[in-house]
Z-matrix of the N, CA and C atoms (Angstrom, degrees):
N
C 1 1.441
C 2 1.528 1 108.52
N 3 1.309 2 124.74 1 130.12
C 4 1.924 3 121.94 2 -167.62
C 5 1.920 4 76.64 3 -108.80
N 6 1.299 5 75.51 4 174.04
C 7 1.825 6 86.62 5 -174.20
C 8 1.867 7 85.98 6 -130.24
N 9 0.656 8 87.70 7 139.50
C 10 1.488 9 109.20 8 179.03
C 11 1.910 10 112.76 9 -87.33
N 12 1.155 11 114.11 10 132.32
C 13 1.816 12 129.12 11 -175.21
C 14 1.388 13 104.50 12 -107.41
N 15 1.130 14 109.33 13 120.61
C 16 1.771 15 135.07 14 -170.79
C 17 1.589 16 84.37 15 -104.93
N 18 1.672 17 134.67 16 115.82
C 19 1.318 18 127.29 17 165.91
C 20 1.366 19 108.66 18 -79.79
N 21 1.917 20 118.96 19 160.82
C 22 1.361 21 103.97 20 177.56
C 23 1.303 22 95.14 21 -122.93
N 24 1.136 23 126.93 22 146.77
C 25 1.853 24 114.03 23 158.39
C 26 1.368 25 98.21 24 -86.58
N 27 1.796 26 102.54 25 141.22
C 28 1.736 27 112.53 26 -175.01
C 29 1.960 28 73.26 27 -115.60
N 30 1.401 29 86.59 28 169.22
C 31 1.341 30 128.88 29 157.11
C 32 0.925 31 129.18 30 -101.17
N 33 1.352 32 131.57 31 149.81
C 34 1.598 33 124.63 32 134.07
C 35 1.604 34 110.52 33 -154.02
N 36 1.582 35 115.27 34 143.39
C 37 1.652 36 110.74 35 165.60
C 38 1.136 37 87.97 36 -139.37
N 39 1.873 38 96.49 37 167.42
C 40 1.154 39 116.67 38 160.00
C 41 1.654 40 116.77 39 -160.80
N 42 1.547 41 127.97 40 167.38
C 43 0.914 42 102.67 41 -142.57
C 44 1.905 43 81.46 42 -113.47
N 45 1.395 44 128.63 43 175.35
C 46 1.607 45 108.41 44 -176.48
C 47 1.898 46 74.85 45 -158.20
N 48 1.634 47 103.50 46 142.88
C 49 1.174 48 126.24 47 174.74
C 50 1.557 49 114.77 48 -58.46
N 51 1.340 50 121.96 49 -172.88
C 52 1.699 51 116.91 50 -172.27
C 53 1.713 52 90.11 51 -117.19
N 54 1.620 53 133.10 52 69.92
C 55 1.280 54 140.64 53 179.71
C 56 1.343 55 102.35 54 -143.61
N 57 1.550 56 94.42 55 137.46
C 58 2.018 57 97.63 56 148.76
C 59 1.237 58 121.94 57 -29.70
N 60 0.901 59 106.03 58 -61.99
C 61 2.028 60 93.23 59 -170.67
C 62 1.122 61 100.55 60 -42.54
N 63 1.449 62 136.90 61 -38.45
C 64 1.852 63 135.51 62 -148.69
C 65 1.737 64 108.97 63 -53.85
N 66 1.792 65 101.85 64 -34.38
C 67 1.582 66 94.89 65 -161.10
C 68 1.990 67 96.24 66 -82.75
N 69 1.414 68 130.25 67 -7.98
C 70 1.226 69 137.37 68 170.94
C 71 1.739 70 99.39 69 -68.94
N 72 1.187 71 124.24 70 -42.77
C 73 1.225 72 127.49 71 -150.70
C 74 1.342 73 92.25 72 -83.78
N 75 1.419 74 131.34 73 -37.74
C 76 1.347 75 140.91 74 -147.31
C 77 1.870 76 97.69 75 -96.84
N 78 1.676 77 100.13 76 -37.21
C 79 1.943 78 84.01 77 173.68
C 80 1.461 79 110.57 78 -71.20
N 81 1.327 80 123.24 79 -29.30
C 82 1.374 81 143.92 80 -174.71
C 83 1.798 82 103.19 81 -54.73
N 84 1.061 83 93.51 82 -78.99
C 85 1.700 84 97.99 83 166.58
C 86 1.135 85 142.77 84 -51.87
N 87 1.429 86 111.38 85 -18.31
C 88 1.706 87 133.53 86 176.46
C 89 1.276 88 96.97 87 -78.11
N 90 1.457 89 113.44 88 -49.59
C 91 1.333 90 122.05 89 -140.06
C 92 1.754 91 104.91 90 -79.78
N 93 1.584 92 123.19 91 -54.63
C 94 1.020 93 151.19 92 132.42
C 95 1.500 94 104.04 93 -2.05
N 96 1.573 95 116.80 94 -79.06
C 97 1.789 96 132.89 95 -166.03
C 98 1.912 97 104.04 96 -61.69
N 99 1.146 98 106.23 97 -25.43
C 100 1.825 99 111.95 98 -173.02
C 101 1.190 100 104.23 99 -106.74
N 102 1.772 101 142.70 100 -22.68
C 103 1.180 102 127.80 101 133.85
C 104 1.696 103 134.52 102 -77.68
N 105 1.154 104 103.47 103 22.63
C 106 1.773 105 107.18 104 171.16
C 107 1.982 106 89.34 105 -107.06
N 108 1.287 107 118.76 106 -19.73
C 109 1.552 108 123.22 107 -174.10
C 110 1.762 109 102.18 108 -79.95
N 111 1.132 110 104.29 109 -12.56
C 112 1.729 111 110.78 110 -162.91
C 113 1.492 112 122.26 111 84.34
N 114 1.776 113 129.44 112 19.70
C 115 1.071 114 130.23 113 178.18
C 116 1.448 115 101.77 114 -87.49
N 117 1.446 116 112.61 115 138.70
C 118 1.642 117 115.76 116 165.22
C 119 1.195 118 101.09 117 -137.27
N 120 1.541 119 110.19 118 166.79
C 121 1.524 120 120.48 119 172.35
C 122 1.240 121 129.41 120 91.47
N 123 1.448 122 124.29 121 -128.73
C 124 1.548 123 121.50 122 -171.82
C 125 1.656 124 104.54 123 -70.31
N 126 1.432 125 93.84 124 -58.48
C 127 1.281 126 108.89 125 -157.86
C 128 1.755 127 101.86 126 -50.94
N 129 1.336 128 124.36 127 -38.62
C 130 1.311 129 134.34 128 168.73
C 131 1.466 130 113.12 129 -41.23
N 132 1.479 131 117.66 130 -65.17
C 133 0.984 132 114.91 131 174.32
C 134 1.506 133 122.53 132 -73.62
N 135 0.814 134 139.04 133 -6.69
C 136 1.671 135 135.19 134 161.09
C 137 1.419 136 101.04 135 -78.47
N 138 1.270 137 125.44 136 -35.43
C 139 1.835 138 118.31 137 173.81
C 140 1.920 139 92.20 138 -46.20
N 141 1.355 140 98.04 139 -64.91
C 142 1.275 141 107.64 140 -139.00
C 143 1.574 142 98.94 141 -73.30
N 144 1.334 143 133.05 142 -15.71
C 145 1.774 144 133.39 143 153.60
C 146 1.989 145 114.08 144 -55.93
N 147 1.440 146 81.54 145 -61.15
C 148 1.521 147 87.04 146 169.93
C 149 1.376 148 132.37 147 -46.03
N 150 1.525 149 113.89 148 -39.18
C 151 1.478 150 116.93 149 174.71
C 152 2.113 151 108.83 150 -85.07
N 153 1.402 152 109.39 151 -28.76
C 154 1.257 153 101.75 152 138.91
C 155 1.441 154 138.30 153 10.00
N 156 2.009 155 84.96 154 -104.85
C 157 1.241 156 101.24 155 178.63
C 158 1.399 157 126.17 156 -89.52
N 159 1.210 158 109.93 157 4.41
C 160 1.679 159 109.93 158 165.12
C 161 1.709 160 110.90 159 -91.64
N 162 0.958 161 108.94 160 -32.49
C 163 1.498 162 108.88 161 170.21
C 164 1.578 163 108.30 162 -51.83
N 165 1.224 164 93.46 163 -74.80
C 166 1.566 165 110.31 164 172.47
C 167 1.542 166 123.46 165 -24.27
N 168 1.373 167 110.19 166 -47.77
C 169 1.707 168 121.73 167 167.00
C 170 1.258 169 104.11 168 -79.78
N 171 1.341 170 134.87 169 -14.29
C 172 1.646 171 111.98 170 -174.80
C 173 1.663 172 91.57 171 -95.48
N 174 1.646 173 129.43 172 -40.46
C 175 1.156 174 115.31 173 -170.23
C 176 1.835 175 111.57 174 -74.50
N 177 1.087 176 113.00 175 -12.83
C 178 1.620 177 111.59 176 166.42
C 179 1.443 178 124.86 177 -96.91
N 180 1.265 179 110.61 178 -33.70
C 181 1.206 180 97.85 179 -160.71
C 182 1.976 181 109.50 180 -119.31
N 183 1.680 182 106.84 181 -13.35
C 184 1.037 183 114.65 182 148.60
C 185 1.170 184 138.79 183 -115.13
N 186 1.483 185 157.32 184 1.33
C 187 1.395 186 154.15 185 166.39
C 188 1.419 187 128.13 186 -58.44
N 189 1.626 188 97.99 187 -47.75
C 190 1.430 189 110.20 188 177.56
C 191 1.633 190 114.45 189 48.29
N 192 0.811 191 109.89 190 51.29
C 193 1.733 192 107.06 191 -176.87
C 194 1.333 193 113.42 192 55.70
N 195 1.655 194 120.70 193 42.35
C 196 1.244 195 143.62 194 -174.34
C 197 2.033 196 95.74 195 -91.61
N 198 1.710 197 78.41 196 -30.30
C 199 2.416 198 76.62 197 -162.94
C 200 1.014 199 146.81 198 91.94
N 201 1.275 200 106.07 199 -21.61
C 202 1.833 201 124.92 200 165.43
C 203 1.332 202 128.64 201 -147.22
N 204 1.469 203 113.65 202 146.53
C 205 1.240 204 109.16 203 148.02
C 206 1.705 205 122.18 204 -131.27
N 207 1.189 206 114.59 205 156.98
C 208 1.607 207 116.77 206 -164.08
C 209 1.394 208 114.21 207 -101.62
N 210 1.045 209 146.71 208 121.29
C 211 1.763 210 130.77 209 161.64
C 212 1.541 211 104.45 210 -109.34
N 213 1.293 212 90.75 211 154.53
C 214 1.636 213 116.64 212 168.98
C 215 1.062 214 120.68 213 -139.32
N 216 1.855 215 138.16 214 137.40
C 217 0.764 216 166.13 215 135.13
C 218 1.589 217 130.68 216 -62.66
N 219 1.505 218 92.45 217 112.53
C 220 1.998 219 87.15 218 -176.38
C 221 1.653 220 108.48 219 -117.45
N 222 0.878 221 115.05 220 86.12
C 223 1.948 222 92.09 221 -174.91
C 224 1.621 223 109.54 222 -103.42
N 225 1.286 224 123.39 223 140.85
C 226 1.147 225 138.91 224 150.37
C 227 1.287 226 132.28 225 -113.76
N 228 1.373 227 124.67 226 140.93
C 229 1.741 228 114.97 227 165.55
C 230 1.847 229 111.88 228 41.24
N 231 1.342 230 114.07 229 39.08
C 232 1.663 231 113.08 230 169.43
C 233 1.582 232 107.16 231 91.21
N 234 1.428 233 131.81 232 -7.50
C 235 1.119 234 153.11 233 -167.86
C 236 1.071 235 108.75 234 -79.12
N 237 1.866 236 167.02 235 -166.54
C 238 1.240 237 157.19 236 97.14
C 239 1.269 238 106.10 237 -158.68
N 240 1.258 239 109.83 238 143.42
C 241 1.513 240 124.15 239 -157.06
C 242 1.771 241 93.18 240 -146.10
N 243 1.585 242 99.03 241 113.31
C 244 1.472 243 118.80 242 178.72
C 245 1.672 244 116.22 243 -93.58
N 246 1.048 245 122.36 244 103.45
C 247 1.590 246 113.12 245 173.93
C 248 1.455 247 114.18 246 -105.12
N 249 1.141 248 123.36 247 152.21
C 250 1.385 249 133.39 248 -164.83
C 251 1.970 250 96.40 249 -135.90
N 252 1.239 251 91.67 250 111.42
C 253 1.853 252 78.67 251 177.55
C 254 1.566 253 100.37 252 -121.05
N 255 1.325 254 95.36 253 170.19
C 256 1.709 255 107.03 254 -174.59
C 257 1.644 256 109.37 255 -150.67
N 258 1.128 257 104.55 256 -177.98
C 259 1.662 258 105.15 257 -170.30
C 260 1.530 259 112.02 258 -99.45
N 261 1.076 260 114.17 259 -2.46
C 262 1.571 261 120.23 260 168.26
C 263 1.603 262 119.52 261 -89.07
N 264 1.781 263 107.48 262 102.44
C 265 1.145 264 81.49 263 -179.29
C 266 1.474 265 134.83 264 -134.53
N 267 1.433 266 110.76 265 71.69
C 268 1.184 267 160.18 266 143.97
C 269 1.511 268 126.39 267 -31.19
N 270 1.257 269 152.17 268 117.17
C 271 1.716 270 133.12 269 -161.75
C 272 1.806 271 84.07 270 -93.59
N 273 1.508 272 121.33 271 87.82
C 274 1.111 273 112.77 272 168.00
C 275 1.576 274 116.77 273 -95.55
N 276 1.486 275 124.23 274 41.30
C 277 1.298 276 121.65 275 159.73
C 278 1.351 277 158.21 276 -54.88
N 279 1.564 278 87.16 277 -35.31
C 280 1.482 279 134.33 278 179.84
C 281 1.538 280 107.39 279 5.80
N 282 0.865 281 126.58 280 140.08
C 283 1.860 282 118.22 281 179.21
C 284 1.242 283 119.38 282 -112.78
N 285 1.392 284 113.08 283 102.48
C 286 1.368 285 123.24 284 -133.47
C 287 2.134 286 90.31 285 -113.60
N 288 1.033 287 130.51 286 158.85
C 289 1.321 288 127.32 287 176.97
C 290 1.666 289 109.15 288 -87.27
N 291 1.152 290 127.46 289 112.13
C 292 1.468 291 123.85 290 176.36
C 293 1.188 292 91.11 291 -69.59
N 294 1.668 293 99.79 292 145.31
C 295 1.428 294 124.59 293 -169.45
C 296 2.028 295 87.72 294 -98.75
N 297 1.558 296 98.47 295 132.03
C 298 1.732 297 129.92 296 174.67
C 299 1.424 298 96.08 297 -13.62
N 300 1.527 299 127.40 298 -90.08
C 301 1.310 300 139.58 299 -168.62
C 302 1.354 301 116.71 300 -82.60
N 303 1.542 302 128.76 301 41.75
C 304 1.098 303 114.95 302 -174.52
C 305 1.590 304 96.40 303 -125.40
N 306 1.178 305 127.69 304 176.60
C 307 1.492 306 146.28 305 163.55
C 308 1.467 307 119.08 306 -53.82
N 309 1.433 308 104.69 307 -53.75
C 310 1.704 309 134.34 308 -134.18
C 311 1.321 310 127.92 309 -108.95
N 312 1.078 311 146.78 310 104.49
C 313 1.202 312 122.66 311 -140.09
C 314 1.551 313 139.06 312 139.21
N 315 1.555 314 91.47 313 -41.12
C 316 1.335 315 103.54 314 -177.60
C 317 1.525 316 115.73 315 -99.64
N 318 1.615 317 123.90 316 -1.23
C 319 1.775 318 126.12 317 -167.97
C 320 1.584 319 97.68 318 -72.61
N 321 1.093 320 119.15 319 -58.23
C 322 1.574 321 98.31 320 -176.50
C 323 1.695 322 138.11 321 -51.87
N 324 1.759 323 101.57 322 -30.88
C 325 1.547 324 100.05 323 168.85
C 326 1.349 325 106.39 324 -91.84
N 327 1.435 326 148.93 325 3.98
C 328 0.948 327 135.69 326 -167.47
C 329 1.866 328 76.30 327 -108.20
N 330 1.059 329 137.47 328 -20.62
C 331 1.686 330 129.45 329 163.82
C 332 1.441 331 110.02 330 -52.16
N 333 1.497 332 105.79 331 -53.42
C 334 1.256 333 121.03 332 -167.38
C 335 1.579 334 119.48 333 -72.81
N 336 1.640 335 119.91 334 -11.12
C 337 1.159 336 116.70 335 175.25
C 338 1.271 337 106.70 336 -121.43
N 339 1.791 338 133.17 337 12.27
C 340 1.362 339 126.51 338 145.66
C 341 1.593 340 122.52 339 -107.06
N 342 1.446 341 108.74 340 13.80
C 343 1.610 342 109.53 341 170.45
C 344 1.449 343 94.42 342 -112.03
N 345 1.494 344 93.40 343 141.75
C 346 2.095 345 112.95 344 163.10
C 347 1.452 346 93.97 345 -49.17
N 348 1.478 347 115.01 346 -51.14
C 349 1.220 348 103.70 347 -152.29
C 350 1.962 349 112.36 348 -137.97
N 351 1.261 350 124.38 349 156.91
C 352 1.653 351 101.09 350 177.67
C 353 1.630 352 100.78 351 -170.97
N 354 1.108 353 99.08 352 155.57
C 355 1.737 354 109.13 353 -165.64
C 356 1.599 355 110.09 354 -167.99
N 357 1.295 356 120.47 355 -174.18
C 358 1.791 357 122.81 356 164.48
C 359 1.606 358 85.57 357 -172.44
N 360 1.577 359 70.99 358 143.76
C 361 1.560 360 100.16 359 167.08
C 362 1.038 361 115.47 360 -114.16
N 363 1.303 362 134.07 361 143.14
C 364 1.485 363 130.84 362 -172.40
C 365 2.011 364 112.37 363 -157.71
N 366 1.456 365 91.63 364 144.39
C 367 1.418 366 93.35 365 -177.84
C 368 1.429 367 95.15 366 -127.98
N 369 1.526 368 118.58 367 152.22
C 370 1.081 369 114.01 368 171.47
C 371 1.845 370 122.36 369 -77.52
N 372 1.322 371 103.52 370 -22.17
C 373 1.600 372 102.52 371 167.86
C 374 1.632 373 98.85 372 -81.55
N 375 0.956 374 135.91 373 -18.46
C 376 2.003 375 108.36 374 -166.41
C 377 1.585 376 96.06 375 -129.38
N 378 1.064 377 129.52 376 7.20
C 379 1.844 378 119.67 377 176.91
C 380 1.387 379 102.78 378 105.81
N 381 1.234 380 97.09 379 -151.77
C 382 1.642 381 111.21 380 174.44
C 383 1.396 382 120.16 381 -150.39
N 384 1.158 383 131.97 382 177.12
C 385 1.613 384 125.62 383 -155.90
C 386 2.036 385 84.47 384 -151.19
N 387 1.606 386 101.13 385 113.98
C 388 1.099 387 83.49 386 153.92
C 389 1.486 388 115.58 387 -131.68
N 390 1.407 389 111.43 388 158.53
C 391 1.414 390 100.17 389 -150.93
C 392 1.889 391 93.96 390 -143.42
N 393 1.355 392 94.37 391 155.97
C 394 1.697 393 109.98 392 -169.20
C 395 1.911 394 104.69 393 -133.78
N 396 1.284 395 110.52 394 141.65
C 397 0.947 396 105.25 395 -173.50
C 398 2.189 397 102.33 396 -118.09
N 399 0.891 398 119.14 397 138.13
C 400 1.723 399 122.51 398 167.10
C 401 1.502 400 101.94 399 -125.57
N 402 1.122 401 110.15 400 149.79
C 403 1.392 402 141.55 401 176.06
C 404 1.588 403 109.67 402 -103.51
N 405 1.511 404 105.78 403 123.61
C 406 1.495 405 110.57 404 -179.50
C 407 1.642 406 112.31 405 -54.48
N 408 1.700 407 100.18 406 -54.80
C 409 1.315 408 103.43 407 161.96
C 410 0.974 409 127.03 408 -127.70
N 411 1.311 410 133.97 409 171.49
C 412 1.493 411 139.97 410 -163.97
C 413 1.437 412 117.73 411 -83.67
C-alpha cells in the first residue's frame, strides 16, 4: 500500500530593522523557519548565506534611513524561494567585477551560483523584491 503526499505551501515573513545586527537576525530566522519545515543540510545553509548577503545589500546599499527590510519565505514540495525586499526601487544589481584585494563585491554572484534560480523585481513607487530560489533536492 504507498501512501500518497498532499504538498503544502508554508509561509513565513518577517519584518527586520535598517541595522547591522539585521543580517545576524535574518540567518538566525531563516535558519530556525527551514528547520521547523524539516529542511537540513546544504541546502539550509545556502538559504541561510543567501539571505546573508541580500540582507546585507539592502541594509547598506539600499535603505538609506528608509527603516526596514522585509523577507519572505515560500516553500513547496522541496522548492523555496527567499525574497528580501527593500525600499529602493531601483535594479541596483549591476554585476560589477570585485576588485583582487577588496572585501566587496562578491554577494551577488556568490547568490547567483548557490540559487537554482534568482531575479528582483522592482518598482520605483514600492522597492524591489529580490528573490533566490534553492531546491531541497537536486
Amino acid at each position: 500500500m504507498s501512501t500518497m503526499r498532499n504538498p503544502v505551501l508554508q509561509t513565513w515573513e518577517t519584518v527586520l530593522t535598517e541595522h547591522s545586527t539585521s543580517v545576524r537576525t535574518a540567518r538566525r530566522l531563516i535558519h530556525a523557519q527551514l528547520t521547523s519545515w524539516g529542511w537540513s543540510g546544504e541546502p539550509v545553509d545556502d538559504l541561510v548565506l543567501i539571505a546573508s548577503e541580500l540582507v546585507t545589500n539592502a541594509v547598506v546599499h539600499a535603505c538609506q534611513g528608509h527603516g526596514e527590510v522585509r523577507l519572505y519565505l515560500q516553500e513547496f514540495d522541496g522548492d523555496c524561494r527567499l525574497e528580501v525586499w527593500d525600499p529602493r526601487g531601483d535594479l541596483s544589481l549591476r554585476r560589477s567585477r570585485p576588485r583582487r584585494f577588496t572585501e566587496g563585491g562578491r554577494g551577488i554572484e556568490l547568490v547567483r551560483q548557490l540559487a537554482f534560480d534568482f531575479g528582483v523585481i522592482a518598482r520605483r513607487d514600492a522597492g524591489k523584491r529580490v528573490w533566490a530560489r534553492v531546491l531541497l533536492r537536486s
